[in-house]
LOTOR-417796 format. One record per atom (N, C-alpha, C): residue in one letter; x, y, z. Coordinates in steps of 0.001 Angstrom, whole numbers, padded with zeros to 6 digits, always signed. Layout:
LOTOR-417796
AXYZ/...
This chain:
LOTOR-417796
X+000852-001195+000000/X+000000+000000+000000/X+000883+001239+000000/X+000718+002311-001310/X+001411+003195-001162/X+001094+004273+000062/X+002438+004829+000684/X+002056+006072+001202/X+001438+007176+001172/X-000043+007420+001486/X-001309+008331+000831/X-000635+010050+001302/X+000583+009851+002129/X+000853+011180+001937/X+001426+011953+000655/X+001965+010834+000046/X+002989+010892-001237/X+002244+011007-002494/X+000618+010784-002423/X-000087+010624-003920/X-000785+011772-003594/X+000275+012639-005033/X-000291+014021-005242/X-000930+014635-006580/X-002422+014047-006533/X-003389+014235-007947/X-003018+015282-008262/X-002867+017172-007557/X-002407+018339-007983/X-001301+017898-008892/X-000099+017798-008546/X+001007+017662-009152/X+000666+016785-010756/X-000225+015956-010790/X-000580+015189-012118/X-001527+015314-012807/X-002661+016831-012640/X-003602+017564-013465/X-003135+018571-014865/X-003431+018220-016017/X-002923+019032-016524/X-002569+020770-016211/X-001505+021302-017166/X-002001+022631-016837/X-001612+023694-018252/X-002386+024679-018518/X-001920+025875-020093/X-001071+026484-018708/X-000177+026369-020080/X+001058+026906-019563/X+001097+028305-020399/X+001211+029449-020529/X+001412+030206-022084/X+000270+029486-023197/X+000734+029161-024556/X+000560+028551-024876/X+000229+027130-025067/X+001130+026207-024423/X+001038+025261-024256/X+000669+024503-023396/X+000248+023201-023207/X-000715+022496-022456/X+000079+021483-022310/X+000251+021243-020698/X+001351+019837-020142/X+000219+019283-019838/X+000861+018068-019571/X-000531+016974-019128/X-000376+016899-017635/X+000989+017202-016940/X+000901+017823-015819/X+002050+019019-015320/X+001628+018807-013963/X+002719+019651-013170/X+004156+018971-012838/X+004631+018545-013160/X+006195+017831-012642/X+006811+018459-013574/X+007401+019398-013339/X+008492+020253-014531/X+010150+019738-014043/X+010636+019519-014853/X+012012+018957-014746/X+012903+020395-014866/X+013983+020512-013467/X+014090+021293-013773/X+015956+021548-014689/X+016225+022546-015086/X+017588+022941-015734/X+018406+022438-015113/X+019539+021264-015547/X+020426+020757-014385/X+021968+020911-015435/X+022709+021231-014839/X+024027+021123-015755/X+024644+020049-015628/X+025029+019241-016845/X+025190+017799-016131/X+027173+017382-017137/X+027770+018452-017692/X+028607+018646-017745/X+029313+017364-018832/X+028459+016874-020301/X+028586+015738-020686/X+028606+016227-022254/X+029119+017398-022338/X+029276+017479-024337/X+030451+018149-024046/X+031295+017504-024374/X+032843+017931-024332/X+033229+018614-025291/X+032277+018727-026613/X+032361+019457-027623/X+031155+020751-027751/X+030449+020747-026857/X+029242+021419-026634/X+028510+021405-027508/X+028351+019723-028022/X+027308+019875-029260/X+026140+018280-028575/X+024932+018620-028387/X+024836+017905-027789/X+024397+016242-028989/X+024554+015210-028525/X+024856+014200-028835/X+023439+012413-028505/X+024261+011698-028919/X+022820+010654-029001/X+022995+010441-026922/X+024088+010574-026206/X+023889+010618-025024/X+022500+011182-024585/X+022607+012619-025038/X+021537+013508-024451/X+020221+012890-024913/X+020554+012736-026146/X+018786+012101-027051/X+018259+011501-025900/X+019049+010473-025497/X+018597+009143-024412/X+018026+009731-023300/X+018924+010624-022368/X+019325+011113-021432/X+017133+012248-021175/X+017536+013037-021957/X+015801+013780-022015/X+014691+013115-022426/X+015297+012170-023684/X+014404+010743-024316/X+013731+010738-023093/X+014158+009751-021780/X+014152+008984-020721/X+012931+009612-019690/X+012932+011340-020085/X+012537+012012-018539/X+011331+013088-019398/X+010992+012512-020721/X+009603+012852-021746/X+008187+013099-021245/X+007934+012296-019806/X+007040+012128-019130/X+006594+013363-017943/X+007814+014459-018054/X+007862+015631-017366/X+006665+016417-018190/X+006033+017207-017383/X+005098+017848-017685/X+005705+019186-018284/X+006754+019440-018199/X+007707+019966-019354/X+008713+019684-018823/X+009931+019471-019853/X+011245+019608-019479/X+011953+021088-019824/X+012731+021497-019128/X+013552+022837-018985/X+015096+022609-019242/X+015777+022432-020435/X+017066+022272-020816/X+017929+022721-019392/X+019029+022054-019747/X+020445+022103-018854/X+020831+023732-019540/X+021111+024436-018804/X+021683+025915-019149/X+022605+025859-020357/X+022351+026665-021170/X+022789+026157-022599/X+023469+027842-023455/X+024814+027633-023670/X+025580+029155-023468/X+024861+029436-024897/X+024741+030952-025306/X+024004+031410-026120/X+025509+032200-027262/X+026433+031685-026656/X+028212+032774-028054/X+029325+032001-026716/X+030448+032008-027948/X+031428+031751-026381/X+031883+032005-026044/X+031505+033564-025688/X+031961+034234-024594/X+030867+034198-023631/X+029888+033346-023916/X+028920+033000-022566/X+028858+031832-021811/X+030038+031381-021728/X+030868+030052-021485/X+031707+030353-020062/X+031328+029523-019533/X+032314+029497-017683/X+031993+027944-017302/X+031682+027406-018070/X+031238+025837-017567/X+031861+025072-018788/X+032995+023942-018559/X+033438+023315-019711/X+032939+022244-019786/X+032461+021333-021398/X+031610+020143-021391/X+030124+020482-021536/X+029738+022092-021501/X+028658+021928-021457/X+028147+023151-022869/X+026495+022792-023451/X+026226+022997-024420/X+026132+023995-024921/X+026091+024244-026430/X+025826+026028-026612/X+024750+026113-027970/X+024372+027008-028105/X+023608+027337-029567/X+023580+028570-030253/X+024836+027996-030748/X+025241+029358-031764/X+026008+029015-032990/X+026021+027643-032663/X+026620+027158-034114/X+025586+026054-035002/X+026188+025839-036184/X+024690+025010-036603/X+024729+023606-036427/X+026121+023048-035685/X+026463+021947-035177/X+025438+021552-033921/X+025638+022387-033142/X+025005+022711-031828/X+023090+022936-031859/X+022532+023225-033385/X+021361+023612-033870/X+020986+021815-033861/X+021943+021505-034599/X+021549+020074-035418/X+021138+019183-034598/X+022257+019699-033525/X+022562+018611-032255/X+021212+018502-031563/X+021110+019773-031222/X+019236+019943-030305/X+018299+019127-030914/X+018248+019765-032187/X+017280+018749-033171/X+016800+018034-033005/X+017623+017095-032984/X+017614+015501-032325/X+017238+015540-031084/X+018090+016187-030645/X+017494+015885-028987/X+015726+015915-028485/X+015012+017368-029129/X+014115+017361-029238/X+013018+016589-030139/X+013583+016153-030771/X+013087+015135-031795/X+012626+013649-031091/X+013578+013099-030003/X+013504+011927-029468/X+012517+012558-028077/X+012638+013648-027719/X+011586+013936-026759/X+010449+014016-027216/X+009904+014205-028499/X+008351+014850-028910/X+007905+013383-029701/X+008995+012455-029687/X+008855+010751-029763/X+008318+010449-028853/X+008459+010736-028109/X+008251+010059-026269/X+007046+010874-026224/X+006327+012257-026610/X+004863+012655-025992/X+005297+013526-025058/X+006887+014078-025369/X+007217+015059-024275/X+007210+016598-024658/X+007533+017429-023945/X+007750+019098-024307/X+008796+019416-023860/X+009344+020341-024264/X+010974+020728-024195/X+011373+022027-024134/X+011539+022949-023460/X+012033+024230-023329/X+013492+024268-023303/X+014197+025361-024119/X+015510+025749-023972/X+015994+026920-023279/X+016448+026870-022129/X+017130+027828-021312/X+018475+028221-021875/X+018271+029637-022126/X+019269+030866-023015/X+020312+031290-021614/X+021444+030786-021641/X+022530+031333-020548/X+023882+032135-020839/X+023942+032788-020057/X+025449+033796-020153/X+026153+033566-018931/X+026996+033354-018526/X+027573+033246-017589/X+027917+034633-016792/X+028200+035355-017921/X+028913+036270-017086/X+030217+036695-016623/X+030250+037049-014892/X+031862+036731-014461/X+032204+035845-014083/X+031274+034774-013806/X+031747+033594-013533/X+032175+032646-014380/X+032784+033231-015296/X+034135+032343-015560/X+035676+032784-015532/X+036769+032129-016364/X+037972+032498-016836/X+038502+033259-018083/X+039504+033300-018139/X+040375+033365-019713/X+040361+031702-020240/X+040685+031277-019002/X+040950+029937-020035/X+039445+028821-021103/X+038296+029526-020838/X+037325+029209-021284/X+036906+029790-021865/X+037750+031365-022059/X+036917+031997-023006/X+037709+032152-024238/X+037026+032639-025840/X+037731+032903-027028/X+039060+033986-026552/X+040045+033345-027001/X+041220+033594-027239/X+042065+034627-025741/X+041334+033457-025067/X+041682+034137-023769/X+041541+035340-023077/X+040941+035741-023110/X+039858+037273-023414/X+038950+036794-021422/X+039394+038543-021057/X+038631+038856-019943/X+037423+038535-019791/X+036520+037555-018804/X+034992+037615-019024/X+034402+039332-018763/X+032933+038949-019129/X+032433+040378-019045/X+031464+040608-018109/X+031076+041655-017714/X+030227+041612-016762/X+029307+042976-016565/X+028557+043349-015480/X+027829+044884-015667/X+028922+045713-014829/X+030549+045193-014177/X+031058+046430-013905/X+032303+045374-013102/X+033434+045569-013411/X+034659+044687-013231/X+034642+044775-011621/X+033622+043716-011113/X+034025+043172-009809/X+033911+041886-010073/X+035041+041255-009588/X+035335+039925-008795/X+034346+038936-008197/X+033863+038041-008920/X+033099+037314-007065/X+033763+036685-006159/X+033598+037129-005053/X+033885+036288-003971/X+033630+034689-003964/X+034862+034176-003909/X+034782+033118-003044/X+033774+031970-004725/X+033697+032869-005942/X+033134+031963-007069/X+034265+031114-007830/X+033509+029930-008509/X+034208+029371-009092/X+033632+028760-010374/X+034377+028710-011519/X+033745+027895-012664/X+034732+026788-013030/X+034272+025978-013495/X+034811+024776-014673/X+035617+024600-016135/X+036514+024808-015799/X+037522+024660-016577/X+038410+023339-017031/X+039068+023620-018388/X+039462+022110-018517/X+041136+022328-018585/X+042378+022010-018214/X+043235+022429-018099/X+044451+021985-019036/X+045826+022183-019268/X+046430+021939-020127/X+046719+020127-020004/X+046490+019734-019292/X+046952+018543-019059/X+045724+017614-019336/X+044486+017981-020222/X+043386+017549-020301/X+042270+017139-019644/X+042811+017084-018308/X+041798+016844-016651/X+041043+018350-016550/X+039960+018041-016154/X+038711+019181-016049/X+038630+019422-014135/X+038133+020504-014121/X+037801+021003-012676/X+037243+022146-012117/X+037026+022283-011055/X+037080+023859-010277/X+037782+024844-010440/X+037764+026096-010720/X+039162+027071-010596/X+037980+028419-010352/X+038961+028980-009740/X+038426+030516-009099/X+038406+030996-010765/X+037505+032425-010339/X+036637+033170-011347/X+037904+034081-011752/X+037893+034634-012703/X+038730+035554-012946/X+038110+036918-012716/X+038793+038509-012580/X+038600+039412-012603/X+037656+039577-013875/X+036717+040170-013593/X+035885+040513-015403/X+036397+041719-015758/X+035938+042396-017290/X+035438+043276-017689/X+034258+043838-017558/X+034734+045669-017209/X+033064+045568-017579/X+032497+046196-018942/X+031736+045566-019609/X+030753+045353-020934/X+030496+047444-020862/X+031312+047382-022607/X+030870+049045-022991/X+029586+049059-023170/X+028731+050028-022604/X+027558+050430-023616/X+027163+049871-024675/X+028132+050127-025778/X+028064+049792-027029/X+027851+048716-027415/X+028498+047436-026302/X+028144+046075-026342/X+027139+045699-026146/X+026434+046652-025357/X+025534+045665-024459/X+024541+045128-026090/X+023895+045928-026771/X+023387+045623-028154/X+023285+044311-028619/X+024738+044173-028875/X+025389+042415-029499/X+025227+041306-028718/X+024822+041604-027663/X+024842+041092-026572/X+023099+040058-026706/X+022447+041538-026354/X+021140+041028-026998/X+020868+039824-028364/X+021549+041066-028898/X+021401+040241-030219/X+021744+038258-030428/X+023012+038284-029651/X+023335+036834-029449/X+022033+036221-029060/X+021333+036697-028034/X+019840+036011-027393/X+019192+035708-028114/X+018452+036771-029485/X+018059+037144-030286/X+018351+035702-031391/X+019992+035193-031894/X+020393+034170-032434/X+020203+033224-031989/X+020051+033302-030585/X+020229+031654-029794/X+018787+031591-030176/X+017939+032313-030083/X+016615+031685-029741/X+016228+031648-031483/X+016057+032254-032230/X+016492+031548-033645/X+016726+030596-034156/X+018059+029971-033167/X+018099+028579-033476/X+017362+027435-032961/X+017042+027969-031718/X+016296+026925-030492/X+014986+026913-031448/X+014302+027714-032125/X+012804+027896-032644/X+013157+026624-033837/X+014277+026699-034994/X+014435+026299-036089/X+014560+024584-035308/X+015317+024619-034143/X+015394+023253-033778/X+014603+022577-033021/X+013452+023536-032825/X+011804+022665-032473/X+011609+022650-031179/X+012224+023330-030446/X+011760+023598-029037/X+010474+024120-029105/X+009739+024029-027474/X+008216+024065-027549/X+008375+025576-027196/X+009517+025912-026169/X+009493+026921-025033/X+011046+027109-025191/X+010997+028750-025185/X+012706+028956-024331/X+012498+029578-023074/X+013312+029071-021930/X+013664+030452-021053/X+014741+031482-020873/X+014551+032446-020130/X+015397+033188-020044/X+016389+033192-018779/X+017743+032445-018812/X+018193+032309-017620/X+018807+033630-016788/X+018354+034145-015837/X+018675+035660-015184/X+018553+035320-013532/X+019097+033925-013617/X+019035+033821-012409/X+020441+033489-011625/X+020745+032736-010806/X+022044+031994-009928/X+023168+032845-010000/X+023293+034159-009947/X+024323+035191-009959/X+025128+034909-012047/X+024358+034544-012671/X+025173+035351-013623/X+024402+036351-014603/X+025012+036703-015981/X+024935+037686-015787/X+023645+038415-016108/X+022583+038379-016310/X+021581+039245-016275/X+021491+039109-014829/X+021595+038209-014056/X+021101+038744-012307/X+021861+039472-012124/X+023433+039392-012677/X+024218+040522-012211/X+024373+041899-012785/X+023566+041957-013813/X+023006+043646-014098/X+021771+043769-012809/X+020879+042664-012302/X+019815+043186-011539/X+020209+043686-010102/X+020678+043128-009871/X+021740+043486-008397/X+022474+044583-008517/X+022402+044958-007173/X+022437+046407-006726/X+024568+046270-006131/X+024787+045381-005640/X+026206+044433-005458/X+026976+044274-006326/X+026408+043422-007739/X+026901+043624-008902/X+027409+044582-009980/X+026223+045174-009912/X+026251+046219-010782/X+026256+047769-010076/X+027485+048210-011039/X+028167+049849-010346/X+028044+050811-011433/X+027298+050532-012755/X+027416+051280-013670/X+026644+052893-013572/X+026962+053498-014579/X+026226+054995-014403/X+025831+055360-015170/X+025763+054647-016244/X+025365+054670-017904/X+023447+054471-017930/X+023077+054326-018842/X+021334+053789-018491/X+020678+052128-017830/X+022058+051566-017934/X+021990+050181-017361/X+022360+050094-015713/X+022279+051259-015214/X+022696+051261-013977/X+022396+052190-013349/X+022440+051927-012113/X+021672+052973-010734/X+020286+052669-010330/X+019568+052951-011054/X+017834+053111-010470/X+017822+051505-010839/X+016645+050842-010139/X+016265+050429-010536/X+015449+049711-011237/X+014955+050484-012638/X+014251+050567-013976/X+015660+049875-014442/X+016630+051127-014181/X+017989+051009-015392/X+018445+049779-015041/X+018822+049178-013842/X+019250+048256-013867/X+018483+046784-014832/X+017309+046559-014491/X+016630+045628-015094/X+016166+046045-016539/X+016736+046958-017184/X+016846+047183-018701/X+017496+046570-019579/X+018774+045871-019237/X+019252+044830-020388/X+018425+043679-020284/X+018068+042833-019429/X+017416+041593-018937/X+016064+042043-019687/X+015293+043253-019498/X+013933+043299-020312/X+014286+043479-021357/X+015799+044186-021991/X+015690+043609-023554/X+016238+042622-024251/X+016836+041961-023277/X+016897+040368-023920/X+015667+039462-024102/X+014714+039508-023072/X+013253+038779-023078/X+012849+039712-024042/X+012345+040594-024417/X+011604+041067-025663/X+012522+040582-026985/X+013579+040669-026749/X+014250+039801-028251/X+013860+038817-028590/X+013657+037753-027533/X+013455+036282-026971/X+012155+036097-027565/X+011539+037589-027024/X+009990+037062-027667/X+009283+037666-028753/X+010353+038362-029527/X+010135+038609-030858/X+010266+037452-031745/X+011160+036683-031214/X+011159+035384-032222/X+010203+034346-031732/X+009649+034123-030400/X+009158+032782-030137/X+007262+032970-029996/X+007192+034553-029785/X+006176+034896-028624/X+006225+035303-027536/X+005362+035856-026543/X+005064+035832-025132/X+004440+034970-024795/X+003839+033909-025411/X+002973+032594-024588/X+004237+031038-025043/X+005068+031585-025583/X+006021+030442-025392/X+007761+030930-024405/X+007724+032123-023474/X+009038+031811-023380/X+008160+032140-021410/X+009488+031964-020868/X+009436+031627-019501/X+010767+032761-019221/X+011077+032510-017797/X+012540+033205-017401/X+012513+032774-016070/X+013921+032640-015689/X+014322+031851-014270/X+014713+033151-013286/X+014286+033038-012617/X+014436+034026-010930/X+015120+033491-010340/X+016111+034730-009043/X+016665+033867-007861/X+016428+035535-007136/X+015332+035914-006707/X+015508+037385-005814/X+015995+036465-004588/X+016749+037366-003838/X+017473+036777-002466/X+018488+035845-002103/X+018804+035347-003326/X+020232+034625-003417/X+021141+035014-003116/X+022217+034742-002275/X+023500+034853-002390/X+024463+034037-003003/X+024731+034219-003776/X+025883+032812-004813/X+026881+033744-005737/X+028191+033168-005466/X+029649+033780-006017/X+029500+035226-005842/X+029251+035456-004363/X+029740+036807-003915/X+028602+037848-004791/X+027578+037567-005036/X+026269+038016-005442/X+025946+038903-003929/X+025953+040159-003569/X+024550+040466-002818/X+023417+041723-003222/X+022451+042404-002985/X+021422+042671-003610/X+020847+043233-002539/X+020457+044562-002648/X+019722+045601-001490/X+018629+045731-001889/X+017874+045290-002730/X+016784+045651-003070/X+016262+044356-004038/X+016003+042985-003684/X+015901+042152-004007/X+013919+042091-004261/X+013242+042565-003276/X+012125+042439-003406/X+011491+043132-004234/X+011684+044447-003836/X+011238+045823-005119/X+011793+045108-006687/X+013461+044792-006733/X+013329+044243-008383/X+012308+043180-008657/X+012187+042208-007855/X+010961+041038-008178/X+010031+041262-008348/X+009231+042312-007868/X+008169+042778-007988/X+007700+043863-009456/X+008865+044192-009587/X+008944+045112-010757/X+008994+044610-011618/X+009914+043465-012013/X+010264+042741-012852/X+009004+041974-013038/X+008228+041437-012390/X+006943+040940-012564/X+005478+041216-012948/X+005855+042645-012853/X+005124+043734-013468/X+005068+043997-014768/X+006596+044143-014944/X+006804+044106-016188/X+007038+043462-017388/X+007067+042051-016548/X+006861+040655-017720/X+005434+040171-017920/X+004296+040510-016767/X+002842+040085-017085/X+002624+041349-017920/X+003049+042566-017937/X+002677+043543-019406/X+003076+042456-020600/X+004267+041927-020453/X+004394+041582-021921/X+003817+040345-022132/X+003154+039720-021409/X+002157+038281-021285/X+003146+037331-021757/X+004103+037318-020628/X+004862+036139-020371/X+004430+034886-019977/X+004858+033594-020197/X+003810+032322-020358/X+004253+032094-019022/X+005523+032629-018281/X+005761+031994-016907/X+006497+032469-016213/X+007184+032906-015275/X+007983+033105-013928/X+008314+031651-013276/X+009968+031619-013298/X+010355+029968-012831/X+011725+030719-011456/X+011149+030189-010673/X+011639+030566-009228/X+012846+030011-008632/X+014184+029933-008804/X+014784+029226-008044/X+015160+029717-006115/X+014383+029051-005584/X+014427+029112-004045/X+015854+029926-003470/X+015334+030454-002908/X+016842+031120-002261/X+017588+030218-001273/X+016921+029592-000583/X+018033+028409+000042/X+018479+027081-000417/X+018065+027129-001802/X+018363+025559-002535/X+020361+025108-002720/X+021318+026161-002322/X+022341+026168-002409/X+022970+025539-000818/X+021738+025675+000461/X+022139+025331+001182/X+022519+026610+002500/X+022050+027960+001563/X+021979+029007+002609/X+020174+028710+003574/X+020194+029595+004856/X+019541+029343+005575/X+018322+030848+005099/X+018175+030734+003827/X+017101+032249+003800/X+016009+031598+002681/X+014719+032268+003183/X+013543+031875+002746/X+012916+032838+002009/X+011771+033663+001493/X+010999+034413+001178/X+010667+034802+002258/X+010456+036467+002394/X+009704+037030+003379/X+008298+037005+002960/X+007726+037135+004497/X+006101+036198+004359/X+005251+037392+003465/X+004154+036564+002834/X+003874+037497+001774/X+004150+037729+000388/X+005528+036688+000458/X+005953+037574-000858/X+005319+036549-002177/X+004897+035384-001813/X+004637+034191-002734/X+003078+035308-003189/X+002193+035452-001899/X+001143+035967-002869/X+000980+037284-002958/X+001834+038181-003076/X+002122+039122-003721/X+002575+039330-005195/X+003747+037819-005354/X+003847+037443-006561/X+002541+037146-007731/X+001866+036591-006917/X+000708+035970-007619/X+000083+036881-008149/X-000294+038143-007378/X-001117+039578-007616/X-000150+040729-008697/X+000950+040129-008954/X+001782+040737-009846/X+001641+040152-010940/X+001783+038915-011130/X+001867+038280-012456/X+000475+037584-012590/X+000249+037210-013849/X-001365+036456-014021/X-000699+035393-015240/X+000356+035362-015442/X+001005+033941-015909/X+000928+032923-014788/X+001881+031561-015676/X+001985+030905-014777/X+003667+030748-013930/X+003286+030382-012520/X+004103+030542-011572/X+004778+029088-011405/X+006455+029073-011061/X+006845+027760-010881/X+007578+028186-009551/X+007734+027619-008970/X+008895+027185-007947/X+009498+025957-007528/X+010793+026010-007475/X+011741+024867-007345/X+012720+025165-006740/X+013156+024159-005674/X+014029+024156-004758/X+014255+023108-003607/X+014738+022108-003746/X+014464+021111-002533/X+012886+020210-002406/X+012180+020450-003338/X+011198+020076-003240/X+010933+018751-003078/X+010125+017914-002252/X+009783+016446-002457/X+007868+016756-002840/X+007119+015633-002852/X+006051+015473-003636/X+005273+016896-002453/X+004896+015813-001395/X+004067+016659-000280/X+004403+018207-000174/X+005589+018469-000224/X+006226+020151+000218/X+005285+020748-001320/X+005505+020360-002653/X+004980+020573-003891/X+003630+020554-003782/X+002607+019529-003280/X+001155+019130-003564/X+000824+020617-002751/X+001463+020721-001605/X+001042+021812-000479/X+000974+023058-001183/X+002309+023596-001771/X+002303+024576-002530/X+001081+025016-003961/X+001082+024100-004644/X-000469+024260-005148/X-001162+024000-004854/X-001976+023820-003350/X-003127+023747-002517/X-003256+025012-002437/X-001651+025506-001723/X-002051+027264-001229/X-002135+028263-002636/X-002242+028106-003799/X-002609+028707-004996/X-001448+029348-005081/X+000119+029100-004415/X+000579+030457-004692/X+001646+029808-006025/X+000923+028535-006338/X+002337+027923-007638/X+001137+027119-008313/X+001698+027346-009698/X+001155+026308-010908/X+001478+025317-011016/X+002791+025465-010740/X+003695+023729-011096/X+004929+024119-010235/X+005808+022878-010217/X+006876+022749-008834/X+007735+022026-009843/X+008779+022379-010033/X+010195+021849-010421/X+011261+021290-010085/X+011626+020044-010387/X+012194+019076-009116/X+013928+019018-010271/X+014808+018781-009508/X+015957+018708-010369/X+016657+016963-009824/X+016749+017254-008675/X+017884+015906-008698/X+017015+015073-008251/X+015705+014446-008050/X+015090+013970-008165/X+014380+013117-010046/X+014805+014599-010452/X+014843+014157-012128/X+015952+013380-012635/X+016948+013372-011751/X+018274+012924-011989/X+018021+011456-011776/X+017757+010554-010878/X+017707+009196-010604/X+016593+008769-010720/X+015403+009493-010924/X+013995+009343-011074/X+013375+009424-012647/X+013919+009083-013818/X+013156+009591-015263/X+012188+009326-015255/X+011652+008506-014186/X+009808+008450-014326/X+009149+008823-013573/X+009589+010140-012648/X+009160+010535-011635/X+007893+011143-011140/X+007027+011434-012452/X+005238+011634-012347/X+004786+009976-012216/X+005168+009130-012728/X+004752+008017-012304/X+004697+007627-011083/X+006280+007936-010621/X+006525+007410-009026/X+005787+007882-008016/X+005420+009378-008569/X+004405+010197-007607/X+002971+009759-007766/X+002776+008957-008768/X+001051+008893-009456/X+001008+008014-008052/X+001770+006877-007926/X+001618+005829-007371/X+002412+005749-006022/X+002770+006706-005507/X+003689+006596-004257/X+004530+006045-004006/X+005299+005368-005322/X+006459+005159-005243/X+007842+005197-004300/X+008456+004382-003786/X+009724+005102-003605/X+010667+005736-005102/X+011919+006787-004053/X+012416+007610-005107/X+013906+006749-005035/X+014840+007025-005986/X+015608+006406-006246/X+016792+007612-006026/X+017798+007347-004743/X+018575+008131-004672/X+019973+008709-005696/X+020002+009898-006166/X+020709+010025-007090/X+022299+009802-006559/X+023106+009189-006997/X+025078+009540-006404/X+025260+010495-007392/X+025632+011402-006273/X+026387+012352-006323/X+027809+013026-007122/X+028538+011800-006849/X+029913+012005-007795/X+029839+011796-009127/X+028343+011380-009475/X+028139+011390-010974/X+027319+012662-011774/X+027038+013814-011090/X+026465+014558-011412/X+027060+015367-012282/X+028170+015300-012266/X+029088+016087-013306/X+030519+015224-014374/X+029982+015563-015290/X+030978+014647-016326/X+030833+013117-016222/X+031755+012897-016831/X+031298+011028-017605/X+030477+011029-018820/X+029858+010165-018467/X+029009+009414-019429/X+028067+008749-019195/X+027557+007760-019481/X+026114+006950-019387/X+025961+006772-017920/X+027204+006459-016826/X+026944+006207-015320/X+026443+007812-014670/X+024980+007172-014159/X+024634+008559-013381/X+023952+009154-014031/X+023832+008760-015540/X+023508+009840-016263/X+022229+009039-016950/X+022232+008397-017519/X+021222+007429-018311/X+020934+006133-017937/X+021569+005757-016740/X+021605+004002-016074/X+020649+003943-015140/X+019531+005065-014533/X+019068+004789-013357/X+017943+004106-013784/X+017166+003339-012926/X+016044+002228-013123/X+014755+002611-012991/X+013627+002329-013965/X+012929+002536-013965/X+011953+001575-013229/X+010696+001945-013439/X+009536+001258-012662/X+009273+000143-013439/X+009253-000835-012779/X+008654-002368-013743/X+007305-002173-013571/X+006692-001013-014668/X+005537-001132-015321/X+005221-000748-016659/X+006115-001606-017460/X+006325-001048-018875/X+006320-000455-019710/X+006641+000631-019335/X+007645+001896-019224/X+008622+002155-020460/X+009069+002396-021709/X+009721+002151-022264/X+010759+002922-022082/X+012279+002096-021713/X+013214+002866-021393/X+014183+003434-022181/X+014013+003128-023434/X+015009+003532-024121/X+014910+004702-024787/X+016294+006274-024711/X+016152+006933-024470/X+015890+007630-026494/
């Protein structure tokens, strides 16, 4: 007899998302899983999203949009037509399976190096500070990959910021030509559109900086690029108000969320996707209020993800203040994880030391439910 705390009908009702219509709430969420060594993604991945089709959408692994939006090595980009082709497929074996697929548009920012970027070239940023205590992924002369502190950035002329856009503008171009359902807009986990939104980050004096309107002006014109090519009922964008991550901090975290939410239900954005402020393992929550305040700001749909198990999720859309709940490392050892929840399943613990790099271990080997299920990805 399954555990009746664990069977959560909310979580498995369909829902219109924007445009589109999941058959439920279990959104898989963006995980970097550090496995295209060429950043083109490959029949691994086919398998790998193949496998986890059953998500009431899936939300791509952060996916660099030029490469100078690169601080993570091994992992994917779309800006070449290698990298176009590559998705293709990928999405191709998901919409096999009866699945939906969103592509998350990423820049890193300052969180990376020289050694990851074109021709060894300063990363860029909204104003040459350092993060504390950050680190990105690098692959080194001796061919072994790892950790290494962030380098000093640049900070991005005026004049750039434009091209900048525009790259968004290309990525999502290609993501449309390669059959994605949905893109999002990643502006969250301290890079760099959070770090134009932040008040910590960003020191500029130009129109991208000070107030903050100016600050959240490149980030609103990357999403209007975004949704010149796709729509407003197909793109989404990822949040982190109240985060602290790689020396990120932010005086005015609530007022931008609120603004920013204002100003994406003007443009009838299909969604707001939340990453929790303590999902890193800091001890800070939302101040009370702020979930349905959100709600009274935006009239899209609302996600949040962070630590979530079924019950913490079913609860959250009881209290109306979420549409759908986004589970990540649970998606990781779980590819059938609306099932496991239909039925109260136990969950299948993910290891850890496989979350980054390799190959098929960790990545495509975990076990499914013996209820015939087709596993192949």
């Amino acid at each position: 007899m399954p555990d009746s705390s664990l069977f959560t009908p909310g979580l498995l009702t369909p829902l219109q998302l924007g445009s589109l219509n999941l058959p439920n709430r279990v959104i898989m969420a963006p995980l970097t899983r550090s496995r295209t060594p060429d950043s083109v993604p490959g029949k691994l991945q086919q398998a790998y999203y193949g496998q986890r089709a059953s998500a009431g959408l899936i939300i791509s692994e952060a996916t660099n949009i030029s490469p100078t939006a690169l601080g993570y090595a091994y992992t994917p980009g779309i800006w070449t037509d290698a990298q176009e082709a590559g998705w293709k497929e990928v999405v191709e074996a998901v919409h096999a399976k009866g699945g939906r697929i969103a592509l998350q548009l990423w820049h890193v920012g300052r969180v990376s190096h020289e050694m990851v970027q074109p021709n060894g070239e300063q990363p860029v940023a909204p104003s040459a500070l350092k993060g504390e205590g950050a680190e990105c992924f690098v692959e080194f002369e001796d061919g072994t990959a790892g950790p290494h502190p962030t380098s000093t950035p640049r900070a991005l002329q005026t004049d750039e910021i434009p091209g900048i856009v525009e790259d968004y503008r290309q990525a999502a171009e290609r993501a449309r030509r390669a059959g994605f359902d949905m893109v999002e807009v990643h502006a969250a986990n301290a890079y760099l559109l959070n770090q134009f939104l932040a008040t910590g980050t960003n020191q500029r004096t130009d129109q991208y900086g000070g107030s903050l309107e100016n600050r959240a002006r490149f980030p609103l014109e990357v999403v209007d690029a975004v949704v010149e090519v796709f729509g407003a009922e197909r793109v989404g964008i990822r949040l982190t108000p109240f985060l602290e991550l790689f020396g990120l901090t932010d005086d005015e975290p609530e007022a931008m969320a609120f603004y920013l939410a204002g100003e994406l239900d003007r443009r009838g954005l299909a969604y707001l996707h939340f990453n929790e402020p303590g999902f890193a393992g800091a001890d800070i929550t939302y101040p009370e209020g702020f979930r349905e305040e959100m709600r009274r700001c935006f009239s899209g749909g609302l996600i949040y993800c962070g630590g979530y198990d079924a019950e913490r999720a079913r609860q959250r859309l009881a209290e109306g203040t979420a549409d759908a709940v986004a589970f990540g490392r649970p998606f990781i050892a779980n590819p059938d994880l609306p099932e496991r929840f239909r039925i109260g399943a136990a969950l299948t613990e993910p290891d850890h030391s496989t979350f980054y790099g390799g190959a098929e271990k960790g990545y495509t080997d975990y076990p499914f439910l013996d209820n015939g299920y087709d596993r192949r990805g």
